[in-house]
N, C-alpha and C positions, 0 to 999 in steps of 0.2 A: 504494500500500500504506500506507505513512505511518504513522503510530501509530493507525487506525479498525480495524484488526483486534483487536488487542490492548484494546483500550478495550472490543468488545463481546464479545470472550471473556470478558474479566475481569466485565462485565458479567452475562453468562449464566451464570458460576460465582456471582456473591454471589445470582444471584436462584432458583440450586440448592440453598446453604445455605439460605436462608429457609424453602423449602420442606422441608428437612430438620428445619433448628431449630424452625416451628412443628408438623411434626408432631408430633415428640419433644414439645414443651411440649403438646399436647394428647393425647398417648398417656397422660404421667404425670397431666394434670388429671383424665381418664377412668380411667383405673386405678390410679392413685395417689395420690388424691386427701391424703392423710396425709402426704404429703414438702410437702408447703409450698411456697414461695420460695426454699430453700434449693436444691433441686432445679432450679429453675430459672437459680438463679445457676451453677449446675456445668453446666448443659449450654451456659450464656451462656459460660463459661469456654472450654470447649471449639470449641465455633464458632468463636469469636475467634481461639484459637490456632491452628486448621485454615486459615483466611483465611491468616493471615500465615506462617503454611509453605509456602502457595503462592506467595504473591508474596516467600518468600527467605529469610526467619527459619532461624535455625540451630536452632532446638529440634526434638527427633525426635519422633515419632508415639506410639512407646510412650513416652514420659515422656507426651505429652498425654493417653493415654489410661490410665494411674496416675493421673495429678493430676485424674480427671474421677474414677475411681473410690474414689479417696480422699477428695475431698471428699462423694462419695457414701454410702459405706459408715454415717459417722456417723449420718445423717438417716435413712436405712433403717433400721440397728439402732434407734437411738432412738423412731422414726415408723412403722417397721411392724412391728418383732417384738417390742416392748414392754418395750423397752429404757430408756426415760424417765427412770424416776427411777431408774437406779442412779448412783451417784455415781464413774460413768467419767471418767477424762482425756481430753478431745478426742484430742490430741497420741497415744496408746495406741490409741482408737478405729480413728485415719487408720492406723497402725501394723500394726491386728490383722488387715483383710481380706487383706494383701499373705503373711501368714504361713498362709491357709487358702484351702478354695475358695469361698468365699462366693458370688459371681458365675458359680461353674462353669468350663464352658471358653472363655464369650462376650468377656471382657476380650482372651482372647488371640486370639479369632478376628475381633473388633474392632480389633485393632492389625494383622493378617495385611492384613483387604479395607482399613482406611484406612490405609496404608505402600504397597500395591499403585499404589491409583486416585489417594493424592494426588503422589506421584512423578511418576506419568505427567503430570499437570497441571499439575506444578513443570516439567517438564523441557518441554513441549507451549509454556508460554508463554514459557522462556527463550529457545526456539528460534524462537519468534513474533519476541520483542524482538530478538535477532540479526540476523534478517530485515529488522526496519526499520532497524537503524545500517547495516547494508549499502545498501540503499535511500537513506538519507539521507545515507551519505558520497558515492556515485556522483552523487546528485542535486546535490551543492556542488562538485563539481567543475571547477576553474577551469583554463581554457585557456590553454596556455602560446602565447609571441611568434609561431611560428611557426603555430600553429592561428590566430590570428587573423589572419595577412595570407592566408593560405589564404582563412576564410572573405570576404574581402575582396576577392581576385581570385574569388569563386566569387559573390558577389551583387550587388557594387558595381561591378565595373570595367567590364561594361557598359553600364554607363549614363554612363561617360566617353568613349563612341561612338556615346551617341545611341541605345544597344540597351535602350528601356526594358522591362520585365516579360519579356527576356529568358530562356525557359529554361537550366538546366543541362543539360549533358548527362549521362547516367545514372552514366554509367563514371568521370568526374570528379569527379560531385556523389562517390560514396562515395567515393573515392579521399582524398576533403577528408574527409569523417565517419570514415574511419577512421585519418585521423593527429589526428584530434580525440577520438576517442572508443576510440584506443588504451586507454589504462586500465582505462575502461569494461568497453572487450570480452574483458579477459583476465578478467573476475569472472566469465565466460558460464557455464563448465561447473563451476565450484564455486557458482555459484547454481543451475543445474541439479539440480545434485546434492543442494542446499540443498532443492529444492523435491519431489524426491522424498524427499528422508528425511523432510521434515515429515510429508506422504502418508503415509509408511508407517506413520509414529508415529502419526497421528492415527486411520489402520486397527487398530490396533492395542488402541487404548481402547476396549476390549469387557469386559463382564463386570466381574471385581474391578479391570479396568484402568481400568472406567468411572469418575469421579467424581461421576456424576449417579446410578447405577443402586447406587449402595455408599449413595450420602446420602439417597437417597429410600427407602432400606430401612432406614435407621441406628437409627430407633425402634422396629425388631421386635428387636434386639439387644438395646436397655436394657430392654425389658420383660420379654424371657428370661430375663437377668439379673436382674434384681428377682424374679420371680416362681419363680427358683432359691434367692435367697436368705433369700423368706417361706417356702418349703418345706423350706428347711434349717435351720428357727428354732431346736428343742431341740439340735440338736449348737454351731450358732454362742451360744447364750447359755452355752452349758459352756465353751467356748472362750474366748469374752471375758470370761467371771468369773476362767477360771482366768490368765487374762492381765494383766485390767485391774482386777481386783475391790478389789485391795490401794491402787489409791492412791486418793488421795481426788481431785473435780475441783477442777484447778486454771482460776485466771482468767487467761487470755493477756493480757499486758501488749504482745501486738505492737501497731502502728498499723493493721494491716487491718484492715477489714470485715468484720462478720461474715456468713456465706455469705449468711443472709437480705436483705443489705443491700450487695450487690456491686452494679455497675453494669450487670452482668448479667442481674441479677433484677428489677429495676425493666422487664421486661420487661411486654408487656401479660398480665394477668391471666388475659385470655379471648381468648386468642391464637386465628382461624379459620382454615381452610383455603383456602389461595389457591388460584384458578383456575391449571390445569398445562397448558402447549400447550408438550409438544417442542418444535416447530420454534423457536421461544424460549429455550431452554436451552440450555446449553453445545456437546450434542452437535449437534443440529441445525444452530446457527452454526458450528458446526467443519466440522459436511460442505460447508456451503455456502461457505464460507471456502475449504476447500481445492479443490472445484471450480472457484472462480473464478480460486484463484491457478493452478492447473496450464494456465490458458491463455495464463499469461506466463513459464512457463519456459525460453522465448527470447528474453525481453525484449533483452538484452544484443547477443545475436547480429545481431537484424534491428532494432537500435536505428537505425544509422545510413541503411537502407535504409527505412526509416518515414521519417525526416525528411527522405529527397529525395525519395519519394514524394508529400511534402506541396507540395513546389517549386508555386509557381504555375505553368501554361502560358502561354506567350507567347499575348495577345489576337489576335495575327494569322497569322502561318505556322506553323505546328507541324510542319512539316518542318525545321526547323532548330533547333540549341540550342548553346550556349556551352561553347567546351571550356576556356576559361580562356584563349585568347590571339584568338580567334575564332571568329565564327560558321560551322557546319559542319553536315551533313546528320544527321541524326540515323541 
């Protein structure tokens, strides 16, 4: 198991986003073409902070998807309902949409499907990582004094009788593997158990649970929204006059960036659509993943019975085998 699961889950998730982030950047090139780079840095913003809520960040979904449509809201009013030259306060702008429905109901039905599907894929890979410190404690497991004179009368003392590639005999060899791999075998049925609940969790990632089928749709959301809030133009210019009309714009003396010039926006310009094969993506490696693990849910159990199985046989009579004090019929 070792940490190659989790490496191409996480894999298969960032190469979901891409797929998400450049549709998005090419939904707003093609139908929005007036939001700029600005636009681009907000949904750079948002990507970003989705990534790192999966792999653990403490911030919550509805704050990311506020701070996506707040940096949004300005570049809209200003860039598509011709809002340009009025002399609004950014700061009032980000302010105004959270006070009206600009966006409709899409912001909140955007925070329902990504809260839903990224959850499940916060919780999907911690119980992946789990799975491997279990894996990786059992596998450093160091054998105390009395396991090793065990394995010692169990493969070497024959051959102080001249009994070379003597077999073990069956009932002894495990006898040895399980005062060796006592520890081991008490993890049996809470990895068992380990290994159906992943199963079930990962059945489970369907629909809004999915986070491939929530991201590969995430651009008909932003466009709804947008396209709610050029159709709502004459009520939100009444609204942001009688809101914002009174101050005058002020110059942000913060040290950010400004949105056109985020690190997110220096995205490619003429972002294309990449080739999409399922079985490459999150879900796909997740079924496959969990297929292969459900054929080691007895790992533990028939640990020590694999490894006598492996015993070489004695090159010559195979009717006889080592019971630890002598040779005996098998």
């Amino acid at each position: 198991m070792k940490s190659v699961p989790l490496c191409h889950s996480v894999e298969a998730f960032e190469l979901v986003l891409r797929h998400g982030h450049n549709s998005t950047l090419l939904m707003l090139k093609e139908d929005f073409p007036g939001l700029g780079g600005g636009a681009q840095g907000a949904v750079g913003h948002l990507f970003l902070d989705v990534s790192l809520y999966i792999l653990g960040s403490d911030s919550s979904v509805d704050h990311m998807v506020q701070a996506f449509f707040t940096r949004l809201f300005p570049l809209t009013y200003r860039r598509l309902l011709g809002g340009g030259t009025a002399p609004m306060s950014e700061e009032c702008l980000r302010r105004a949409w959270k006070d009206s429905i600009v966006f409709g109901p899409y912001p909140k039905l955007m925070m329902t499907r990504l809260s839903r599907s990224l959850l499940a894929t916060r919780v999907f890979l911690q119980a992946l990582n789990l799975g491997i410190e279990v894996v990786n404690t059992t596998d450093h497991l160091r054998p105390g004094r009395d396991c090793g004179r065990a394995l010692l009368r169990l493969w070497y003392c024959p051959h102080c009788q001249g009994l070379l590639g003597a077999p073990a005999c069956k009932g002894f060899c495990q006898a040895v593997m399980a005062g060796c791999l006592g520890g081991a075998a008490e993890v049996q049925p809470h990895w068992k158990g380990y290994v159906e609940g992943l199963g079930k969790l990962a059945g489970a990632m369907r629909g809004e649970q999915d986070v491939e089928a929530v991201m590969m749709r995430f651009h008909v959301l932003v466009r709804l929204a947008l396209r709610h809030a050029v159709n709502a133009r004459p009520r939100l210019h009444a609204l942001v006059s009688s809101t914002c009309g009174h101050q005058l714009q002020r110059v942000s003396r913060s040290v950010a960036p400004h949105p056109d010039q985020t690190p997110a926006a220096t995205a490619s310009h003429n972002p294309q659509h990449l080739p999409y094969y399922p079985e490459e993506t999150l879900a796909g490696r997740r079924r496959e993943f969990i297929s292969s693990l459900r054929g080691f849910s007895s790992f533990y159990s028939g640990l020590g019975e694999a490894l006598c199985s492996r015993d070489p046989a004695a090159p010559g009579n195979h009717s006889l085998c080592w019971n630890g004090l002598e040779m005996r019929d098998r």
